[in-house]
N, C-alpha and C positions, 0 to 999 in steps of 0.2 A: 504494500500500500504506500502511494505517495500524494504529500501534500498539495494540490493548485500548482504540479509542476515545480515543485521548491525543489531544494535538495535534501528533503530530510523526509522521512518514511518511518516504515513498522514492520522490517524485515521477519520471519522465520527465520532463527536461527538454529531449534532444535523441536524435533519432529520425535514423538513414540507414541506407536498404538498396539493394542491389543484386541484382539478380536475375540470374542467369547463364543460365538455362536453363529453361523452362518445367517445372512438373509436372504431369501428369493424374491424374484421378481412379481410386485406385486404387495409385499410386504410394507405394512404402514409404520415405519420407524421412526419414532420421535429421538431428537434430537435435542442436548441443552448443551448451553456454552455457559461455562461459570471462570469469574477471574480467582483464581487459585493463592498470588504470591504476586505483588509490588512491588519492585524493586528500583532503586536509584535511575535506570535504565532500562531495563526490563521489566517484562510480566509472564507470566505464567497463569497459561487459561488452558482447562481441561474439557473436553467435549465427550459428552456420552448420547450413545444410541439406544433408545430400548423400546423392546415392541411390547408393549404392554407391563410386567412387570420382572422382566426376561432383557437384563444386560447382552446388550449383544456386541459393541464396540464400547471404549474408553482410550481417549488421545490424549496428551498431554503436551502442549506447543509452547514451547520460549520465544518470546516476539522480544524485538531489540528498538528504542526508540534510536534513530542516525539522523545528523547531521554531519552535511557534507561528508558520506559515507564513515562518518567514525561515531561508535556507541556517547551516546550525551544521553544527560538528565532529561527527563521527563520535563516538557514546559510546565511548569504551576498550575494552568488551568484546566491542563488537560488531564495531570496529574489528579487531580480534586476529582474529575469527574469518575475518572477509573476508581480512585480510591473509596468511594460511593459504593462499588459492584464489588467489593472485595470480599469474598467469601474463602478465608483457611480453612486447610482441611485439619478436620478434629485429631 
C-alpha cells in the first residue's frame, strides 16, 4: 500500500499461515482481521477464516510503516487511529 503516490507505504514484511482445514468451492468462509501488536514501526494483524465455528485458516502478517523506502515511526495520527483497533492476544 502506498500513500497519494508519496514515498512512504505499509509494506508486508512477514507472511505465516496455517491452514487447519480444507475449503471447497462454494464454501461461505468468514473472515476477520484483528491488529495483534503496535509497534514503533510496525504492526502485526492476524487474519482468521472460519466457516461457521470450524477454524479453517489463521495468518499472521508484519506490515512495516516506510519512508522513503526505510522502516520510520508511525505518523501520530495514524498511529492513534491503529492504536484504537488494538486487540493483544491473551
Amino acid at each position: 500500500m502506498h500513500m497519494d503516490g508519496k514515498q512512504n507505504g505499509v509494506p508486508t514484511v512477514h507472511i505465516e499461515a496455517d491452514f487447519m482445514a480444507p475449503s471447497r468451492l462454494g464454501d461461505k468462509v468468514t473472515f476477520t482481521l484483528v491488529l495483534r501488536k503496535l509497534g514503533g514501526s510496525s504492526a502485526v494483524v492476524e487474519i482468521t477464516g472460519r466457516m461457521g465455528d470450524e477454524l479453517r485458516l489463521r495468518a499472521t502478517l508484519t506490515l512495516v510503516w516506510i519512508d522513503t523506502m526505510k522502516a520510520t515511526r508511525w505518523p501520530d495520527a495514524l498511529r492513534a487511529r491503529l492504536a484504537a483497533h488494538l486487540e493483544e492476544t491473551p
